[in-house]
C-alpha positions, 0 to 999 in steps of 0.5 A: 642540421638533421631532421628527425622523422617521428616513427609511429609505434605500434603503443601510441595506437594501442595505449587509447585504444585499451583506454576506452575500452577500460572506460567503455566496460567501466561505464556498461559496469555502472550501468549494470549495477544501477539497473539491478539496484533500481530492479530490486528496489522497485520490487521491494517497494512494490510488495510492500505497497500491497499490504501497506496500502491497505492498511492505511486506507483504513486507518484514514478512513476510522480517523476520518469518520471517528466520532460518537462511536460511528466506528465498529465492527459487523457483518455486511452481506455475510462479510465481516466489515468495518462499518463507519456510519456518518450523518448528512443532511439529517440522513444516516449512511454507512460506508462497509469496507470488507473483502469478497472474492480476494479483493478488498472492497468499499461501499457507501450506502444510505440507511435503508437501501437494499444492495449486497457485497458484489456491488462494492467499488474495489480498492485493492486485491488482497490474499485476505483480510482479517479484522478484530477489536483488539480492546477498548475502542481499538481494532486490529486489521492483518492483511495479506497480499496476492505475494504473501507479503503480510501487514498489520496494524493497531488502530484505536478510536479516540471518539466514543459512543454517548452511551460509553460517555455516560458510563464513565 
């Protein structure tokens, strides 16, 4: 009976060794890919976001705050400005969303009360902002963000003033 001894070939080290590093590249690929795709969506999103966001802030708050035609454009402080009135407690106030020094800004006062535009709580900084009525019981708001990334939306009010009400 013979016996036979096993002799190692220089294969049998190399074949796992190319294959983990056929795994170990594959892996670092995948890796790569994946840290680009979420890079470029985070970016993606985040210029949006900006713009968009602001828009929707106000559209919320004309939903919120629309009836009897407490929904209108004006002036506040020399700023253009959305200006929502609402009734509390049989006390009148008004909420101003408008822009001063590249930010988009929201105040709330009450009727009467002396204050000016610095005094408004920021919501977003902007590039600008513009506002319009864009025809009967509709405005039309264009943002532009501190990326250039520009939104605009259309919001109409369905609620109208009482004096609108009678005419009809």
């Amino acid at each position: 009976m013979r016996f036979r001894t096993q002799r190692n070939h220089m294969i049998d080290f190399l074949f796992p060794v190319a294959l983990f590093f056929v795994f170990a590249v594959s892996a670092l690929t995948v890796i790569l890919l994946a840290t680009n795709i979420y890079r470029s969506t985070t970016e993606r999103s985040s210029l949006n976001y900006t713009a968009g966001t602001s828009l929707s802030y106000i559209t919320e708050k004309i939903h919120q705050g629309d009836e009897k035609g407490n929904v209108s454009l004006g002036t506040f402080d020399g700023h253009d400005a959305l200006i929502l009135e609402q009734e509390y407690n049989d006390e009148t106030y008004f909420t101003y969303i408008y822009t001063d020094q590249n930010e988009l800004k929201e105040l709330f006062v009450k009727d009467g009360v002396q204050t000016d535009a610095a005094s408004g709580k920021t919501i977003l900084p902007i590039k600008s902002f513009t506002m319009k009525e864009a025809g009967n019981s509709s405005f039309s708001f264009t943002c532009i963000d501190q990326d250039g990334q520009k939104a605009s939306s259309i919001v109409s009010i369905r609620s109208t003033s009482d004096s609108e009400r009678s005419s009809q």
